[in-house]
C-alpha positions in Angstrom: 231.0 -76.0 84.2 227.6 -74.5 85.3 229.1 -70.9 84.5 226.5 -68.0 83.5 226.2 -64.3 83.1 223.8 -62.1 82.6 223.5 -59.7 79.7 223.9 -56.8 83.0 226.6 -58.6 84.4 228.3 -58.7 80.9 227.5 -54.7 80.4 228.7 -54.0 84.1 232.1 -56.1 83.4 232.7 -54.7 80.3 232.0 -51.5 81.6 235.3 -51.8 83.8 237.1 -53.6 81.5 236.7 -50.6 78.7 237.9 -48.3 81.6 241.1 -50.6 82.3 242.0 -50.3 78.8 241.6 -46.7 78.3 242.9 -45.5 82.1 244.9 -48.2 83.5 246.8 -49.5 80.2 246.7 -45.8 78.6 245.1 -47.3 75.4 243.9 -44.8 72.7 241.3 -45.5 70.4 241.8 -47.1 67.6 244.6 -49.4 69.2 244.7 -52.8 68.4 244.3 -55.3 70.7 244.6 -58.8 70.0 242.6 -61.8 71.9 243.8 -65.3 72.0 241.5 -67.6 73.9 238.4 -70.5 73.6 234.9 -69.7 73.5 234.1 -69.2 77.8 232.5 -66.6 79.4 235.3 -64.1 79.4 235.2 -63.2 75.5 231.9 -61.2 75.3 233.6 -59.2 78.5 236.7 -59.0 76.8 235.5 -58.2 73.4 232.4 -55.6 74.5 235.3 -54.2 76.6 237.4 -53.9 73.7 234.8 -52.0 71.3 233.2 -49.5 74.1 237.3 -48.6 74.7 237.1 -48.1 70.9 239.7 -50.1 70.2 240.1 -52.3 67.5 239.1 -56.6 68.2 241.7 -58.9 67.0 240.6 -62.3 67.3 243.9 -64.7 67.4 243.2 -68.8 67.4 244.2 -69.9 70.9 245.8 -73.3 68.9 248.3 -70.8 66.8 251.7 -72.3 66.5 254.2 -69.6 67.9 255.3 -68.5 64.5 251.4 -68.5 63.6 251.1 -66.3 66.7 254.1 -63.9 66.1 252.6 -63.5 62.3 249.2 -62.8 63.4 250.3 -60.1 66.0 252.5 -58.4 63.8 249.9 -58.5 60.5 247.3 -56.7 62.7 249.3 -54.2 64.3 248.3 -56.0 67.9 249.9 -53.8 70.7 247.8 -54.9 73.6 247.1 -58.7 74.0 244.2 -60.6 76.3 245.6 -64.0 76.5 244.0 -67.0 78.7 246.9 -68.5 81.3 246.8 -72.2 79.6 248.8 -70.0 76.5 250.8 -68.2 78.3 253.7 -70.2 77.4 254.3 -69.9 73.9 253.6 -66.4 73.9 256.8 -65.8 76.3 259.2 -67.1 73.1 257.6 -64.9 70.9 256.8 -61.9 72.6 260.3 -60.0 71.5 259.5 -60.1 67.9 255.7 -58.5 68.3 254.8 -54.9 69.3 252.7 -55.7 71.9 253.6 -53.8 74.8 250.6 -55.0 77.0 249.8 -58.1 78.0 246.6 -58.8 80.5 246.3 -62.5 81.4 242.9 -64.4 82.0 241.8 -67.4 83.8 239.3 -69.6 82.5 239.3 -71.2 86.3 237.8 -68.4 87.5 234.0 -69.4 86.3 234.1 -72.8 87.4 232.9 -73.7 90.9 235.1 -73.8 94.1 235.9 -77.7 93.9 236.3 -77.8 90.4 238.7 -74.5 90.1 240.4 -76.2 93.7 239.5 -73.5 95.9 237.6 -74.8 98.1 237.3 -73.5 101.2 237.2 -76.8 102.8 240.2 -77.9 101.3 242.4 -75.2 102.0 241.2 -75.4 105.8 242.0 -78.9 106.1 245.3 -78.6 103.9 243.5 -81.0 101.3 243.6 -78.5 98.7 
């Protein structure tokens, strides 16, 4: 949808994301943290964020099954989890039977333009949107 970034806008976010994971959600090095979304502009933040934390990448295939999902979570040790909104119900049966005690949740919205993601300021001036 006309998204970009930068290779310094990649390093800058990933930058902040590395320093969420290790101040904000107390993650040591070495932790693993498990990723389930598409190809879109957030996994090379996500995942450089990830490795400069030096935490462990565990990629998880956003069309996992639930069972699939619980499996996958609990084979890799996955106690942190990066998950884009449009999956965000499935993980929600599953959750209880994993050890992930973080869960950070993504939009994939938030790189398309303002009509497109339907937050356009027109819109929500003229109560359209």
């Amino acid at each position: 949808m006309n998204g970009r970034l930068s290779y310094a806008e990649v390093e800058e976010m990933s930058d902040a994301f590395a320093i969420y994971l290790r101040e904000c959600l107390k993650l040591a090095p070495g932790t693993r943290v498990a990723v389930q979304m598409p190809n879109c502009l957030t996994v090379p933040v996500v995942a450089f964020g990830i490795l400069k934390a030096g935490c462990i990448l565990v990629n998880v295939n956003p069309l996992y099954t639930q069972r699939e999902m619980a499996h996958q979570f609990n084979d890799s040790g996955a106690q942190a989890l990066v998950i884009a909104d449009l999956y965000v119900d499935k993980l929600e049966a599953i959750i209880g039977q994993t050890e992930i005690k973080q869960v950070v949740v993504t939009s994939l919205a938030q790189w398309f333009p303002p009509m497109v993601r339907g937050s356009c300021n027109w819109c929500s001036s003229t109560g359209t949107g």
